[in-house]
C-alpha positions in Angstrom: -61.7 35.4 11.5 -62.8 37.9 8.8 -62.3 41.3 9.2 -66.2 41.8 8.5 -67.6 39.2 10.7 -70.2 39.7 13.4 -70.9 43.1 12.1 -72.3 43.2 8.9 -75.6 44.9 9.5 -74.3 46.9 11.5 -71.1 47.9 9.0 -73.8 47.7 6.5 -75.7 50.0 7.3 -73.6 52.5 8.4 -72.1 52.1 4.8 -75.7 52.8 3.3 -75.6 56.0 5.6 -72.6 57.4 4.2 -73.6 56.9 0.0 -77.0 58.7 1.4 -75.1 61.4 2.9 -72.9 62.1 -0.4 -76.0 61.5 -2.7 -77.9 64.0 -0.4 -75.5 66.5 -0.5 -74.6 66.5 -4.4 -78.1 66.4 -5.0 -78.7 70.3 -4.1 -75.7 70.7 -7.2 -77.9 68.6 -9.7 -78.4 70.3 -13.1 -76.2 73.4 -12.1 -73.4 72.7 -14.3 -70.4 72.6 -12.4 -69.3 69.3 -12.0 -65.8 69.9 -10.0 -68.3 71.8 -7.4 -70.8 68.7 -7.4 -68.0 65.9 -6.5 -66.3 68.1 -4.4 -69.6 68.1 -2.2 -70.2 64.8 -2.1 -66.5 63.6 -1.3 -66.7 65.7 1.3 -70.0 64.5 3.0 -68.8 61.0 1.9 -65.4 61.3 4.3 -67.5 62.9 7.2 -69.9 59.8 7.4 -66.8 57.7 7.1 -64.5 59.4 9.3 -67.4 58.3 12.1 -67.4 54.6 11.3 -65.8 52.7 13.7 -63.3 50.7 12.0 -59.4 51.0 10.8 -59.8 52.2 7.4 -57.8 53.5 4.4 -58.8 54.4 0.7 -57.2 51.7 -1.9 -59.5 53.3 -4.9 -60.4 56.6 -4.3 -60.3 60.4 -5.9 -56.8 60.1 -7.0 -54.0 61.1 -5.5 -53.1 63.4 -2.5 -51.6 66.4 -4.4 -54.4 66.7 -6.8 -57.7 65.6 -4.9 -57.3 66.1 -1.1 -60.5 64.6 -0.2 -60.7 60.5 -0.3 -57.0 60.5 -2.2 -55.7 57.1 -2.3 -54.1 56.1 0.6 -55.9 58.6 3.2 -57.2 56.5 5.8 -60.6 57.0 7.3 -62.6 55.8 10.0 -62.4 56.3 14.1 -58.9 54.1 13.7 -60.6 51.4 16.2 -62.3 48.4 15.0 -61.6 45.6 11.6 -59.1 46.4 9.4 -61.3 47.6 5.9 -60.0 48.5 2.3 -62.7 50.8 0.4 -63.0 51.6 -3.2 -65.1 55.1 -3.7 -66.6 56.6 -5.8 -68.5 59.8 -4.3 -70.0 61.1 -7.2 -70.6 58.4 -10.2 -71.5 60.4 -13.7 -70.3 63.5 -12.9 -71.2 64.7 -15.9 -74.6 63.4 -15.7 -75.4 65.3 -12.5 -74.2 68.2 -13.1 -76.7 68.2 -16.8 -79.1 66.6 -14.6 -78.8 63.2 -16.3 -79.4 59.8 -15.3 -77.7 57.4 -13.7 -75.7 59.6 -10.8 -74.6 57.2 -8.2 -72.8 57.4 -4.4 -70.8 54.1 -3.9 -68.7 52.6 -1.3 -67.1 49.2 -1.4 -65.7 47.2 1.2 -63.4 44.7 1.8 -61.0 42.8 3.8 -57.5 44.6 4.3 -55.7 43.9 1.1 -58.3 41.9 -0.9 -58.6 44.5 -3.2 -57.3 45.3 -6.6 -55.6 48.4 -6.4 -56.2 49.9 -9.8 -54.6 52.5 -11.9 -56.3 56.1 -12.9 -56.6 54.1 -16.8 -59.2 52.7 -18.7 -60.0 49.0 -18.8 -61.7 46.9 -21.4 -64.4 45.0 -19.9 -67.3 42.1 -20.2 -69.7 41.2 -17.5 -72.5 39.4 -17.3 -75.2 38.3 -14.9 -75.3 34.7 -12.9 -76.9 31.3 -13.2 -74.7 30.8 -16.1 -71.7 28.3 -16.5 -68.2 29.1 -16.0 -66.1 30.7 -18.3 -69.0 31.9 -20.6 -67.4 34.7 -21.7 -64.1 35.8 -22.8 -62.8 39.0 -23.2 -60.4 38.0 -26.1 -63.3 36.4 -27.9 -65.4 38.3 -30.7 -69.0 39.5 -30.0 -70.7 37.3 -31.9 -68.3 34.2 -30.1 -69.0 35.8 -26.7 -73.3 36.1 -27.5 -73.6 32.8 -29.1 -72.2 31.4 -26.1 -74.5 33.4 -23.5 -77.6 32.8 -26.0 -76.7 28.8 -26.0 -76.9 28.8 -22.5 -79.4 30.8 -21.9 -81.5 28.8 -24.5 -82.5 31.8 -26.6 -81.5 33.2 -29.7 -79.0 35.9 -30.1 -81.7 38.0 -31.3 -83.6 37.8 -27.8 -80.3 39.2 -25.9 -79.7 42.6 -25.0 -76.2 44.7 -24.7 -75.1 47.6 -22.6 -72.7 49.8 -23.7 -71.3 53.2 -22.7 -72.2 55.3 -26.1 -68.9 56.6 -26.9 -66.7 57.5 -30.5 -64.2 54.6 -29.3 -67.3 51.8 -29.3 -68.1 52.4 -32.6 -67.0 49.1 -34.5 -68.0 47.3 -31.2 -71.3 48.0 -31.8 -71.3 47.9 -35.4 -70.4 44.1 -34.5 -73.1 43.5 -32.0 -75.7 44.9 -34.7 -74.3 42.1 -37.4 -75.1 39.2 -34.9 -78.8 40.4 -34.4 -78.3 41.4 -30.8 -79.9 44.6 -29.5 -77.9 47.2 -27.6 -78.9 49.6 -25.3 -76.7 52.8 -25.7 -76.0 54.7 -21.8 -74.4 58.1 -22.0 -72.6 57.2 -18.8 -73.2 54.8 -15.7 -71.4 51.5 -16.4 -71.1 50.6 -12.6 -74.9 50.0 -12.9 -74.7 48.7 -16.3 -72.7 45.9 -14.7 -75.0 45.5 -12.1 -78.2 45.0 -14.3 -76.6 42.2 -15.6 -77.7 40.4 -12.7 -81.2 42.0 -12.5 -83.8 39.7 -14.2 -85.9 42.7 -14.3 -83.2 45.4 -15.9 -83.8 43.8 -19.1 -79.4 43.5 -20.1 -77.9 40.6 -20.5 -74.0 41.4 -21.2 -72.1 44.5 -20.6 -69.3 45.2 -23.4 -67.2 48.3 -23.4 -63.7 50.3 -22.1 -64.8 52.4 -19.0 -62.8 53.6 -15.8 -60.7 51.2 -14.3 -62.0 51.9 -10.9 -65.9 52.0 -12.3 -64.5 48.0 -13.9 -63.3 47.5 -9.7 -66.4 48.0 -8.1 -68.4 46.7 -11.1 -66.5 43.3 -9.9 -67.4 44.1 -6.2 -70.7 44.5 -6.9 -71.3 41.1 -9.0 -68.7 39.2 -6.5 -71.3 39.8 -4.1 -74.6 39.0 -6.0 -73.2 36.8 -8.7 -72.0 37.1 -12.0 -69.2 36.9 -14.0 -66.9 39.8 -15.1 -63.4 39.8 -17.3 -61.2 43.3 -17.6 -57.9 44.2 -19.4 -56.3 47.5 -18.7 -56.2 50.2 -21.4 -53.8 52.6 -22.0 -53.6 55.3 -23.8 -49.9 56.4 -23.9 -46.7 55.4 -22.8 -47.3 57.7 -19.5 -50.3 55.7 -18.2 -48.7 52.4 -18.6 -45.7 54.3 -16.6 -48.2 55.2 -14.1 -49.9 51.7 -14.0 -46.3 50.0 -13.9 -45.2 52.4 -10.6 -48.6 51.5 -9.2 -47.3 47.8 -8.8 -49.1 46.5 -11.9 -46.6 43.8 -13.2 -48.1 42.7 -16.4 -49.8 45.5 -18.4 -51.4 43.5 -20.7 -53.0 40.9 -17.9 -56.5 39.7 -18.5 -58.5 40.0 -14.9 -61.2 37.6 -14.2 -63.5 38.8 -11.0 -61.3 36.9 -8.4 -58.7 38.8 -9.6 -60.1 42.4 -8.7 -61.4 41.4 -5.1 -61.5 38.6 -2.9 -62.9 37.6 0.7 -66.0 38.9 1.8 -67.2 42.3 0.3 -69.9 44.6 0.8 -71.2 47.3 -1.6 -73.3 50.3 -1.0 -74.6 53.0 -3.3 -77.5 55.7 -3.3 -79.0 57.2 -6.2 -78.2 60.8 -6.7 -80.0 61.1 -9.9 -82.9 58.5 -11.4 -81.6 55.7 -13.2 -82.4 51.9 -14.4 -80.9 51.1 -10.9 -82.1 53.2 -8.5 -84.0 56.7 -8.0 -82.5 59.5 -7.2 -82.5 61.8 -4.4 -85.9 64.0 -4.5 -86.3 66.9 -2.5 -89.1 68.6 -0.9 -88.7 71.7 1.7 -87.0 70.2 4.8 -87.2 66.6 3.7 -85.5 64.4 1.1 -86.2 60.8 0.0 -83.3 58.5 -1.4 -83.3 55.4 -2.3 -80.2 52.8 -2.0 -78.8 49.3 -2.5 -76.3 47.5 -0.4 -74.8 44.2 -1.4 -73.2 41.4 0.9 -70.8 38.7 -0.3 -71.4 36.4 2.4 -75.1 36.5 1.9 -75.5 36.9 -1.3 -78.0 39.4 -0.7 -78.9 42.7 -2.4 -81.0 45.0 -0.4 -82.9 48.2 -1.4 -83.5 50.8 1.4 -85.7 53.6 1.1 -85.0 56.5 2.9 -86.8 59.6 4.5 -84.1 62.3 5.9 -85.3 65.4 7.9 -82.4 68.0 6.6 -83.0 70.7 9.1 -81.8 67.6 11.8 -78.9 66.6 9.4 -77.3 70.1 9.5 -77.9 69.9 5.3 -80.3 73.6 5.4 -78.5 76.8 6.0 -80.2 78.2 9.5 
């Protein structure tokens, strides 16, 4: 029997607790400018709410490794130690640049999964597509061009090209990718950072994206898959390195075939669940606003086995949660 049956709500929930406790916590940090201050404080609320799950759990994607990022390293394991076996990919503080400016976009997240289900992937960039459900098989391929990949996605779709939009991370290295989306008559939205909830609005009707196209974070391209193995869509990624001393690094982390094209089933299988708070407002979710002794968040959490996707608002008394100095 799976690992996560006969206590997702419960899991669930507990999971949305722990994203509102990081989001919560970074939040007081937002705009300050000290981003190494920000994550610290919301990996450390994040492994507090974790440490009092009960379940058997251990970090497969987390803050790096032990010797450099004591707090959620890869390979710490979490939880009471009693209860299903779980993997979790984490990501306390999502655009840490962007809250520590007071951008958008800032994100808590926690994925779950079944032990060893989960792609265990390499501090490297990846090269990645995704796009939304309802849409057949195999529409797009990472090795195709642009224009191949849209005219596919606009054929299905039964819309122009013109009529579709793109999300993608504005960076110098996306510069002739976008160039290429402009000559097929596509529009692009441009995101200063966030692609984690680029890849989820694929699969929001209402978030206006239709594709994601882009290199980002290996572990953002992970839970990007999580997210969309749970609410449906379709994702490709290729790992990107950019000297010999990451591939070495990706090659001692077990990854076999460096140049290995990974559809979604490929990054995580079984049953998932994905969680995440907003820290700061973005197209996904709002972020954490403050007032005196209270705060308001407002989260998401995601179930495979459903196929749900459910948005929790929240009203936390801080005095109770020991977040106000006495």
């Amino acid at each position: 029997m799976s690992q996560l049956a006969g206590i997702n709500r419960n899991l669930a929930l507990e999971a949305v607790r722990a994203t509102e406790a990081a989001a919560i916590a970074s939040s007081s940090l937002m705009g300050r400018g000290d981003e190494e201050l920000a994550d610290r404080t919301a990996a450390e609320a994040l492994r507090d709410a974790l440490n009092a799950m009960s379940l058997d759990g251990r970090v497969v994607i987390g803050e790096g490794d032990k010797d450099h990022n004591p707090i959620l390293y890869t390979g710490e394991k979490v939880g009471l130690g009693e209860g299903p076996k779980i993997d979790f990919a984490l990501e306390p503080l999502e655009c840490i640049t962007s809250a520590a400016k007071g951008g958008p976009n800032a994100l808590s997240i926690v994925a779950m999964t079944e032990r060893g289900k989960l792609f265990q992937a390499p501090p490297v960039y990846m090269n990645k597509i995704a796009v939304g459900g309802g849409l057949p098989r195999n529409i797009i391929d990472l090795d195709s061009t642009p224009e191949e990949n849209l005219r596919a996605i606009a054929d299905a779709k039964g819309c122009d090209v013109s009529d579709l939009v793109v999300c993608v991370l504005e960076r110098p290295r996306h510069v002739g990718i976008i160039e290429s989306i402009r000559e097929t008559g596509a529009r692009i939205k441009l995101i200063p950072d966030g692609d984690v909830s680029a890849v989820i609005a694929t699969s929001q009707p209402y978030s206006g994206i239709d594709v994601y196209i882009g290199i980002g974070g290996a572990l953002e391209g992970v839970l990007g898959a999580v997210a969309l193995k749970c609410i449906g869509g379709q994702f490709q990624g290729r790992l990107v390195f950019r000297n010999q001393d990451e591939r070495r690094i990706a090659f001692e982390s077990g990854v076999e075939d460096l140049e290995r094209k990974y559809a979604l089933n490929d990054l995580v299988q079984g049953q998932v669940m994905f969680a995440a708070t907003g820290v700061t407002d973005g197209a996904l979710l709002r972020g954490v606003q403050r007032s005196g002794n209270s705060a308001q968040t407002h989260s998401l959490v995601m179930n495979s086995r459903s196929g749900t996707i459910r948005f929790i608002e929240a009203h936390h008394d801080l005095a109770r949660l020991g977040v106000l100095e006495e």
